[in-house]
N, C-alpha and C positions, 0 to 999 in steps of 0.2 A: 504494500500500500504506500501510495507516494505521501510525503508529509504537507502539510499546507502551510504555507507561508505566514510566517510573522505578519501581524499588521500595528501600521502604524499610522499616525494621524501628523501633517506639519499645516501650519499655514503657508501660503506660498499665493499673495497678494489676496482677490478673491476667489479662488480654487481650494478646495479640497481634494488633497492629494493623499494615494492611499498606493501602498506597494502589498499586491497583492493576486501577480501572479505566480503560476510556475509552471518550467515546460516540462513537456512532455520527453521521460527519459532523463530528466536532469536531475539535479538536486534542489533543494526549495534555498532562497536567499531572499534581501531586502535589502532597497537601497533608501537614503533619504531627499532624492529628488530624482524630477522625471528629465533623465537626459538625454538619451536616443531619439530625438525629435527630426530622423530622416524621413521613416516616415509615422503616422495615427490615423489609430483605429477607431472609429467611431461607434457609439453604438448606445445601450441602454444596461440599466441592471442596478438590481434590488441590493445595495453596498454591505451588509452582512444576513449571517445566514438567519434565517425567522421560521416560523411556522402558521399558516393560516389567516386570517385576523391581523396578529401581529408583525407584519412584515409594515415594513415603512415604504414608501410611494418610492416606484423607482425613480431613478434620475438618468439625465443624458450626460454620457461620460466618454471621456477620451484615453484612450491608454496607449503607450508608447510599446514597444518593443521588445521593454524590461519587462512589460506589466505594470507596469508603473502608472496609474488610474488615480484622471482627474475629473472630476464632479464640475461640471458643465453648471447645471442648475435642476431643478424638478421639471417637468414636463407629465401631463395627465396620460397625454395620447403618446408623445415620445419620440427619437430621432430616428428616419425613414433612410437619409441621403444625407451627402457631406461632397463640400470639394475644396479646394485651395483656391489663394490666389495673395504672390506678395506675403508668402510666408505666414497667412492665415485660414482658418479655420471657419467653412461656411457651414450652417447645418442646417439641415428642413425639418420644422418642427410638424407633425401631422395635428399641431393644435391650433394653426392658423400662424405659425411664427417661421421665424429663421434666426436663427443666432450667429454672430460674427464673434470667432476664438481669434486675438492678435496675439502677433511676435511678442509682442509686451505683457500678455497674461490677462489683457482688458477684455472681460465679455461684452456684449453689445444685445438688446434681442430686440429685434425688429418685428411687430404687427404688422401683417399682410393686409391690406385694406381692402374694403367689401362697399364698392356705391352700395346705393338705396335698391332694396329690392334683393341681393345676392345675401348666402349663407355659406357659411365654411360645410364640408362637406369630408374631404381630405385631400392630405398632401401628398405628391408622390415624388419629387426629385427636385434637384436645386445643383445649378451651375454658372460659375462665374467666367466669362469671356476674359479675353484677353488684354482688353481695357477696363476691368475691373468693376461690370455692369453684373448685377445678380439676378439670376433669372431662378423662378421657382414655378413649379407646373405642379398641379394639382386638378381637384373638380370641386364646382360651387352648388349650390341649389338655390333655383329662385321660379316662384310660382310651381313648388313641385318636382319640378323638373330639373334632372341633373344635365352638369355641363363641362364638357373638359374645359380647364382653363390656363392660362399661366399669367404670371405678375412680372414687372422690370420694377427692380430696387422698391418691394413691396408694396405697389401700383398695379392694378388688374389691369392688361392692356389686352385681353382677350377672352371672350368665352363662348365656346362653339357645342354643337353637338351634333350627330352623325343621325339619319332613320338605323334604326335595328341596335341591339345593345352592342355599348362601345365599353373601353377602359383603357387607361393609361396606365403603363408599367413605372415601377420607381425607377427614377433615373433621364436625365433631360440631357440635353449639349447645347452648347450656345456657343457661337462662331463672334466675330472680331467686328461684323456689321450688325449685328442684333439681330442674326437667324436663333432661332430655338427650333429646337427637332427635338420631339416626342415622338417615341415609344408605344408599341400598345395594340389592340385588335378590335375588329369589330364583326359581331356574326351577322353573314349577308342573308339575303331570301332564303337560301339554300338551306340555311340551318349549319353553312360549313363555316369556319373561322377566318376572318382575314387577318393576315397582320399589317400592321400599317405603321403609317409614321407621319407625322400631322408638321408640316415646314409653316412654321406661321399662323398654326388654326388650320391650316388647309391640309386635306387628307392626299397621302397618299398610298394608294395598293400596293404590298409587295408580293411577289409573283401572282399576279389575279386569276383567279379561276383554277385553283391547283392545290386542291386538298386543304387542310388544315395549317394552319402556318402563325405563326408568334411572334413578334417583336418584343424585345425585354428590356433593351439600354441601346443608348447611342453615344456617341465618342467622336466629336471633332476631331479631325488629322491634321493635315499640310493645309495651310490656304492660300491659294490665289488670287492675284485681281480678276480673275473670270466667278470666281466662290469656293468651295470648301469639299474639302474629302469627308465625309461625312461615315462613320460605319457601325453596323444596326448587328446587334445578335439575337440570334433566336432558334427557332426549329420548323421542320417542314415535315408533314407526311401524317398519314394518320397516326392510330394509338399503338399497330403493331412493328411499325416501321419509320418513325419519328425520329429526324436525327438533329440534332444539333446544327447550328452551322451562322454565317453572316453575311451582311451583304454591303456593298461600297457604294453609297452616292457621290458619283464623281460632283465635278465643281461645273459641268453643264448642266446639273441637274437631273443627267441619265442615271438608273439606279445597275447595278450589275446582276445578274441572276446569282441565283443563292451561290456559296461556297459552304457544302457540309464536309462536314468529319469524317472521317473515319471509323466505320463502325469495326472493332476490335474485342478481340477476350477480355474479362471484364471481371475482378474478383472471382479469380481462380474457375472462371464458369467457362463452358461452349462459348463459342462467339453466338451463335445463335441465340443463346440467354440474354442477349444484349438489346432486350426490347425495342428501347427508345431512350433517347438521348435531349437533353435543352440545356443551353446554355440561358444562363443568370445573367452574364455581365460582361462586359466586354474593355479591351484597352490595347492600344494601339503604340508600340514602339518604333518609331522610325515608320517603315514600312509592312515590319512582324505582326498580326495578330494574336492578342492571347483573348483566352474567354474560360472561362469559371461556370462550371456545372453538376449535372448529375446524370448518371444514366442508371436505367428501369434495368436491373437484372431479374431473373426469373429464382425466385426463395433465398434475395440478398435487399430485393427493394431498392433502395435510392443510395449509390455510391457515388459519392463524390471526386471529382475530376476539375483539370485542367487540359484546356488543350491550346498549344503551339503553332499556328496555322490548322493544319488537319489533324496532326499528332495526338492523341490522345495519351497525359499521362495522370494517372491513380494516384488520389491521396489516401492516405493512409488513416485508420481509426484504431482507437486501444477495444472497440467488441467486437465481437462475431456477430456479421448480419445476414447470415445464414440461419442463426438461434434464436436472435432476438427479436422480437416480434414489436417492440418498443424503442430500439435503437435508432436514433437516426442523425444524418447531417445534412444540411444545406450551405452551400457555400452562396454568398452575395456577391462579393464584389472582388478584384483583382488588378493587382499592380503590380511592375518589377521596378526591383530597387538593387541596386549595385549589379545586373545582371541576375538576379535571381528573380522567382516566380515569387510574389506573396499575392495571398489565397486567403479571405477574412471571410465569415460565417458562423452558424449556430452548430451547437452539437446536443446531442440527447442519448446519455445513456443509464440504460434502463436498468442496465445490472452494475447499478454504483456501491460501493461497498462501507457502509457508517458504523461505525460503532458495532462492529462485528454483525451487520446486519445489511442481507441485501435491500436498498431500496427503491423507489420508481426514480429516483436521482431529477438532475433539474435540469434548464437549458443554459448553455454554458457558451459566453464566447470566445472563441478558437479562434487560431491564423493557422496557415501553413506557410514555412518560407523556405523552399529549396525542396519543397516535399516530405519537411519535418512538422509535425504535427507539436502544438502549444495550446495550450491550455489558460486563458485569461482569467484571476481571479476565482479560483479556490475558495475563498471566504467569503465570495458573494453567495445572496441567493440566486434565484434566476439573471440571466445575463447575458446580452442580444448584440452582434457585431452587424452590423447593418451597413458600412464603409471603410472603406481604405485611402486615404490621400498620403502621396509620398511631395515631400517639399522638392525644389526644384533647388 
């Protein structure tokens, strides 16, 4: 049984800072400040352990690399999305907010503003351009009626909505001229899925008419004076044959036909065991894509993955998901840092072992960096990795 880290409390202007990870494989330590700030993990979690009733309201918190976890602020609904910019720390609150983390420790929390007539509904993603403009995309409701929408520097500057049910995935991009591209699907006549991607409020089909298909993130590239390389991740195909994969809007505006994965062996299974496959989240080095997932194996469920252009490679988990009927992980979001793959997400395992006592265990936020598995905070209770920003 691994040990749990020491905790401790310091001040550290207005943050609460708490050292209270430990990785996976290693030995438990504590430091008393958070220094590793290449890159932060952003996310949520209940700061010690409770039962029931007595748990205290989670908060939105940041943690570094050590584990080394700082206390953002409270939040009811809680952090969705995160991005950088200028060595700071952007976050979408799904309470109607966005909160600015600075170089200097200052939080800042911005109200999203609602004219006459709109209601907060939820937030789904938040991205900072290149000129330091912040865009948040979410959905409002007014007269009933929901509507995808997004805000510039917490200003509603659009709300649309689609015939047939739509939704926006977490996760936005915004380019250098004030494009935003959303994420997301919408079911047509057919009763089949589109996935789409909405340039300004205005929709666009990707591969139309062709099975089932997902947008989940998008990720500004290279930009031109003609516009921007734009790249969408998602999945194509129905539920027995769904694979992973993404796609490039060049800067004419042309989109590319999908690029999937590779469907490969898959936790020691048949290839054939390898259902289906979705990517979560996507990021763009140079011209390399990476993208963060999970793939459907057949009596393992949802194993989590990266993959390298088409490569597919296995993160790794301390259960057996073969056994465990309860175990699970999900990875969100992904970024390389020094050449390595980091890989942020939840984990759940069900055969956690307390006090000489198995029990249903909690949700825990993990990273992977290099395909090493980490384990964030031991001494919280529940506790949600929701993004990754690496500073530049």
């Amino acid at each position: 049984m691994k040990n749990i880290l020491y905790i401790f409390l310091i001040s550290c202007f207005s943050f609460t800072i708490i050292s209270c990870a430990k990785k996976s494989g290693g030995s438990s330590g504590s430091s008393s400040s958070c220094n590793n700030s290449k890159a932060s993990i952003v996310g949520n979690a209940v700061t010690e352990k409770c039962s029931g009733t007595d748990c205290p309201v989670s908060k939105i918190v940041i943690w570094d690399l050590d584990g080394c976890m700082m206390v953002v602020g409270d939040s009811v609904m809680g952090a969705v999305d995160a991005a950088s910019h200028n060595n700071s720390i952007y976050i979408a609150d799904d309470g109607g907010f966005y909160w600015i983390v600075g170089a200097d420790n200052k939080i800042e929390k911005h109200q999203l503003n609602y004219p006459s007539g709109y209601k907060n509904s939820e937030v789904t993603g938040i991205s900072v351009n290149s000129i330091g403009d912040v865009y948040v995309a979410g959905m409002v409701v007014k007269n009933g009626k929901e509507y995808n929408a997004y805000w510039k520097n917490g200003e509603l500057v659009k709300a649309f909505r689609e015939n047939g049910t739509t939704s926006s995935e977490k996760h936005v991009a915004a380019d250098s001229k004030g494009n935003i591209f959303i994420p997301g699907w919408r079911i047509d006549a057919h009763h089949n899925t589109d996935g789409v991607i909405w340039i300004n409020g205005n929709i666009k089909i990707l591969e139309p008419q062709s099975g089932d298909v997902e947008a989940t993130d998008a990720v500004v590239g290279s930009e031109t004076a003609s516009g921007s390389n734009v790249w969408i991740s998602g999945a194509h195909g129905d539920s027995n044959s769904s694979l992973a994969g993404y796609w490039r809007r060049k800067p004419n505006g042309n989109i590319n036909e999908i690029t999937k994965v590779t469907r490969v062996r898959t936790y020691n299974s048949p290839k054939g065991w390898a259902k289906f496959s979705r990517a979560s989240s996507i990021f763009v080095k140079g011209s390399t894509v990476y993208m963060a997932g999970t793939v459907n194996v057949i009596n393992a469920g949802e194993v989590p993955v990266y993959w390298k252009e088409k490569t597919q490679h296995e993160l790794p988990v301390e259960f057996n998901l073969n056994t465990c009927d309860y175990c699970r992980t999900e990875p969100n979001d992904i970024a390389v840092l020094d050449g390595k793959v980091l890989v942020v997400g939840d984990y759940h395992d069900r055969n956690e072992f307390v006090d000489y006592t198995y029990t249903n265990g909690e949700d825990k936020a993990v990273y992977w960096l290099d395909k090493k598995l980490h384990i964030l905070c031991e001494s919280c209770g529940s506790s949600y990795a929701v993004a990754v920003v690496v500073m530049d």
